[in-house]
KEFIMAR-185011 format. One record per atom (N, C-alpha, C, O): residue number from 0; x negated, y, z. Coordinates in Angstrom, 3 decimals. Atoms other than C-alpha are relative to their C-alpha. Layout:
<atom NUM <X Y Z>>;
...
This chain:
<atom 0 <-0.821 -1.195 0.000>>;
<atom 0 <0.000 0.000 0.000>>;
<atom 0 <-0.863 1.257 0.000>>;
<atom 0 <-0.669 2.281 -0.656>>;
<atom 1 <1.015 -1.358 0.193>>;
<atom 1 <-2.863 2.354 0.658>>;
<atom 1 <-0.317 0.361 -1.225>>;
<atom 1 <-0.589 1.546 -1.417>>;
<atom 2 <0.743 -0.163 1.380>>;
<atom 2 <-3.954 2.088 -2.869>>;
<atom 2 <0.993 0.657 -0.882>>;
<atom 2 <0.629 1.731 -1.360>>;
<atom 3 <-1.329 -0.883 0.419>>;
<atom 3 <-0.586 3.246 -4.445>>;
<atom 3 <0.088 1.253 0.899>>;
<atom 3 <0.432 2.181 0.166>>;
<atom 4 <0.142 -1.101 -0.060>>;
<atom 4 <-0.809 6.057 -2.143>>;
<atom 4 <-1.174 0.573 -0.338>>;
<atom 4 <-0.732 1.588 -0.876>>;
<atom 5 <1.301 -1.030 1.051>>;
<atom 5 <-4.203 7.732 -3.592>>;
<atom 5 <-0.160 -0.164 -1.030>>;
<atom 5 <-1.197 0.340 -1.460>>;
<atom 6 <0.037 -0.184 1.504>>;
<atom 6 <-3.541 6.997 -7.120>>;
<atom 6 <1.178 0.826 -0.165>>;
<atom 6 <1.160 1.474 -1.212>>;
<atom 7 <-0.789 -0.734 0.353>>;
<atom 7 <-0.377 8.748 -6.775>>;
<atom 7 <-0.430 1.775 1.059>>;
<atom 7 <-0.199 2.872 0.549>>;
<atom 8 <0.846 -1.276 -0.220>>;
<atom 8 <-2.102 11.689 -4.444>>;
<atom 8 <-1.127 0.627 -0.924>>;
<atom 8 <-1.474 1.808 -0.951>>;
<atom 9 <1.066 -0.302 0.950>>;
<atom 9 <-4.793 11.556 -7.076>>;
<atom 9 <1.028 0.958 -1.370>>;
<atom 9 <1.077 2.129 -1.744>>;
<atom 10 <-1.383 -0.495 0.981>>;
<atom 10 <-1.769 11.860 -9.771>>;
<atom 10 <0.139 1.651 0.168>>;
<atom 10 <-0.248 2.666 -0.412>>;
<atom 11 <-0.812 -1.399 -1.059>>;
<atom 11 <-0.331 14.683 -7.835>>;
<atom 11 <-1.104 1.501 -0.032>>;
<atom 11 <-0.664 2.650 -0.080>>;
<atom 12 <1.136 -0.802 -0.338>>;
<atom 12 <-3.701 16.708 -7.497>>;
<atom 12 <-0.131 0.192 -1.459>>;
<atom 12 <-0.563 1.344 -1.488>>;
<atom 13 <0.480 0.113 1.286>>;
<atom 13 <-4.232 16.463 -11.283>>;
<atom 13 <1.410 0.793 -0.947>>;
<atom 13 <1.358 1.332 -2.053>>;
<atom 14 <-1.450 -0.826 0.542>>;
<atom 14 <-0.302 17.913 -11.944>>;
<atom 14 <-0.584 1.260 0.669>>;
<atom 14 <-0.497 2.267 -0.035>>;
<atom 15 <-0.049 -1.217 -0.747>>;
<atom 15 <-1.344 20.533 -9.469>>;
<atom 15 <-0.758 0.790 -0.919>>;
<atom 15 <-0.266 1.793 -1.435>>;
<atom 16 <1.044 -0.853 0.115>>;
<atom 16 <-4.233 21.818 -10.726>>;
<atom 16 <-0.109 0.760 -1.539>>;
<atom 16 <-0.789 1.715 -1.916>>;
<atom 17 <-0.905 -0.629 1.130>>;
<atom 17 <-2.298 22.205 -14.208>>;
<atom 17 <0.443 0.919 -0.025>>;
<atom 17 <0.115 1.849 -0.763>>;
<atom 18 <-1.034 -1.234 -0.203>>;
<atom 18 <0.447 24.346 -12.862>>;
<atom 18 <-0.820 0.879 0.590>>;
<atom 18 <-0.368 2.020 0.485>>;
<atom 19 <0.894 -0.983 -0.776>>;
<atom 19 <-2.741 26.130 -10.658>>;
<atom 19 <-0.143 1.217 -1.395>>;
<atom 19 <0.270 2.366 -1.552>>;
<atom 20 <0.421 -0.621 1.529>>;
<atom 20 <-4.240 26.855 -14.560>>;
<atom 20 <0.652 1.049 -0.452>>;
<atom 20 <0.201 2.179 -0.640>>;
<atom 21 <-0.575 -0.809 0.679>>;
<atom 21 <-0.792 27.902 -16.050>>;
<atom 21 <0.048 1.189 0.804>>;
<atom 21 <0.611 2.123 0.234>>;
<atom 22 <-0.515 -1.077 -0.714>>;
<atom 22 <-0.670 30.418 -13.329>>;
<atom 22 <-1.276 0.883 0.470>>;
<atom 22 <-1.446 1.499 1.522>>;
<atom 23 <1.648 -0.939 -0.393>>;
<atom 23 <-4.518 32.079 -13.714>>;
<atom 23 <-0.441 -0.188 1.127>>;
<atom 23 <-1.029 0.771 1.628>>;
<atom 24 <0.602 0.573 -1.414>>;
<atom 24 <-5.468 30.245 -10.486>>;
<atom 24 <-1.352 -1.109 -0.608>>;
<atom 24 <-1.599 -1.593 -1.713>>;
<atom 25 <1.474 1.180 0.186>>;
<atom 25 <-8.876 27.888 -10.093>>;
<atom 25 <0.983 -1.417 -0.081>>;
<atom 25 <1.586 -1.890 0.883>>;
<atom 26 <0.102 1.247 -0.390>>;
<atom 26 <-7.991 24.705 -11.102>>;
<atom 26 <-0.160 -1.206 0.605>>;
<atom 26 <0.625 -2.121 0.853>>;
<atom 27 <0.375 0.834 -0.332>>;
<atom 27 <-9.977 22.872 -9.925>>;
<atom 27 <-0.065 0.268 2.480>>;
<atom 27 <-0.230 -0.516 3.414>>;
<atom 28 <-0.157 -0.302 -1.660>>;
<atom 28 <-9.714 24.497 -5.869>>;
<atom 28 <1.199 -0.450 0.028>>;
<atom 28 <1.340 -1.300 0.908>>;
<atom 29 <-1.622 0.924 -0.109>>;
<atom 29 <-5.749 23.392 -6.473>>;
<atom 29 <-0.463 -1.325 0.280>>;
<atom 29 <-0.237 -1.999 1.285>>;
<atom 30 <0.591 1.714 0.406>>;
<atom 30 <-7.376 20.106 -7.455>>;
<atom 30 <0.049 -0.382 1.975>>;
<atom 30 <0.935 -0.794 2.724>>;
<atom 31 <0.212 0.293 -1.295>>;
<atom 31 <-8.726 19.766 -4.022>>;
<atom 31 <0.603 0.230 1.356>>;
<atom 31 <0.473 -0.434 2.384>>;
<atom 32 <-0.584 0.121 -0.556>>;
<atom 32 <-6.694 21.211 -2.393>>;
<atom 32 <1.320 -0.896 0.643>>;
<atom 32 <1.712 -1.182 1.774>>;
<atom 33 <-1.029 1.120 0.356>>;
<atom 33 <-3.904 18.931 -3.497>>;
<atom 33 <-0.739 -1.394 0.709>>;
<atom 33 <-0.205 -2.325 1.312>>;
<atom 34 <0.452 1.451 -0.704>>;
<atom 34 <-5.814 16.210 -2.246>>;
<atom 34 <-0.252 0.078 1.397>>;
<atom 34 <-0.671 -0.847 2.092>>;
<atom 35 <-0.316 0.377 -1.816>>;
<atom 35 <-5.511 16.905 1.290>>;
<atom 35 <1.421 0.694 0.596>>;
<atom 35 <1.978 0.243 1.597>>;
<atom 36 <-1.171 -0.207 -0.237>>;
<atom 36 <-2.417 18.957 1.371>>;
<atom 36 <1.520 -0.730 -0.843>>;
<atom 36 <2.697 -0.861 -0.505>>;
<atom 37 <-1.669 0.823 0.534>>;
<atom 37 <-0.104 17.023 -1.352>>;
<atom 37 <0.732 0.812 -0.231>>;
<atom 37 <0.396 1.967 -0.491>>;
<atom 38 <-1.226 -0.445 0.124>>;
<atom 38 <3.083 17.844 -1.664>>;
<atom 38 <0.584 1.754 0.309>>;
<atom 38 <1.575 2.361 -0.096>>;
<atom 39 <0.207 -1.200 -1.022>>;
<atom 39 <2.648 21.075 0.306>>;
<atom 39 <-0.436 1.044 -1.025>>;
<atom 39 <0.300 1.968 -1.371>>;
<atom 40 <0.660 -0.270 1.337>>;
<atom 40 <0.333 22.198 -2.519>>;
<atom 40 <0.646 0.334 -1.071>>;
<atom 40 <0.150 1.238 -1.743>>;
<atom 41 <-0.902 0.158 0.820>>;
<atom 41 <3.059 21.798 -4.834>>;
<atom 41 <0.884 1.091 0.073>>;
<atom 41 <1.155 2.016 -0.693>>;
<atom 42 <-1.035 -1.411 -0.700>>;
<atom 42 <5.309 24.002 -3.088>>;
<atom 42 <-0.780 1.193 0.091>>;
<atom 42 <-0.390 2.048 -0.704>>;
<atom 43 <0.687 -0.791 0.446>>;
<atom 43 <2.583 26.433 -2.530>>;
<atom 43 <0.055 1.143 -1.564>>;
<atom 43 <0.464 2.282 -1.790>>;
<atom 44 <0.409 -0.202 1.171>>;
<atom 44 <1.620 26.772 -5.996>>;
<atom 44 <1.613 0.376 -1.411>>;
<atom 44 <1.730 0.854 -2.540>>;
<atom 45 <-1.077 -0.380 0.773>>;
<atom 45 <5.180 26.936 -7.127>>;
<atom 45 <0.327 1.808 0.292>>;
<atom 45 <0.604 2.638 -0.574>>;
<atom 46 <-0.773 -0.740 -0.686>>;
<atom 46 <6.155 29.682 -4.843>>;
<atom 46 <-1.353 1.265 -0.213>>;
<atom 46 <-0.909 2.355 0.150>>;
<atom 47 <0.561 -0.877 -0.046>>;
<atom 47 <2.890 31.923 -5.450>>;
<atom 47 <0.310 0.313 -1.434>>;
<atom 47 <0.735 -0.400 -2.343>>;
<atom 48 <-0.060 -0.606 1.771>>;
<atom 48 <2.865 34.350 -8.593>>;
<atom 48 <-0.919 -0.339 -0.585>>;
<atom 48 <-1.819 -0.942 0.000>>;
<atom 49 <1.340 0.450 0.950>>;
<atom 49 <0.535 33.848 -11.501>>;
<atom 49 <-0.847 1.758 0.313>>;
<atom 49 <-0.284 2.848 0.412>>;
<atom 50 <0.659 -0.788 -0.369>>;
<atom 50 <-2.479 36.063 -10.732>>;
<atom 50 <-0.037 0.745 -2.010>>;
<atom 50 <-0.157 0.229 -3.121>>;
<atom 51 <0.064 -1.059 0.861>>;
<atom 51 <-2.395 39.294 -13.060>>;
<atom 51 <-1.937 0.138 -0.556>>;
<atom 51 <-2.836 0.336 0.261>>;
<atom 52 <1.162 0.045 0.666>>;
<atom 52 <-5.686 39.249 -15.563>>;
<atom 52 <-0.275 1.438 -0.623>>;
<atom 52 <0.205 1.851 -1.678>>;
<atom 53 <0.037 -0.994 0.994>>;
<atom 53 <-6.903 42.402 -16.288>>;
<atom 53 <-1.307 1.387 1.105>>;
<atom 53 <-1.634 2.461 0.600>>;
């Protein structure tokens, strides 16, 4: 059972760090982050704005 949970936290961290991207955020700090917060992360990353480029 452990193993199905960190391929799907792995999963999860790898969606995140997508939606981090579309939203001018570090990738790859979502990335990691996602891998110890999860789900949390998700919500986060929904609920912040996309950072303004300029």
């Amino acid at each position: 059972m452990n193993r199905e949970f960190a391929v799907g936290f792995g999963t999860l961290a790898l969606i995140n760090a997508g939606l981090a991207q579309s939203k001018n955020r570090s990738g790859f700090a979502w990335f990691l982050a996602s891998l110890f917060l999860g789900p949390i992360a998700t919500l986060l990353i929904v609920l912040l704005d996309p950072v303004k480029k300029g």
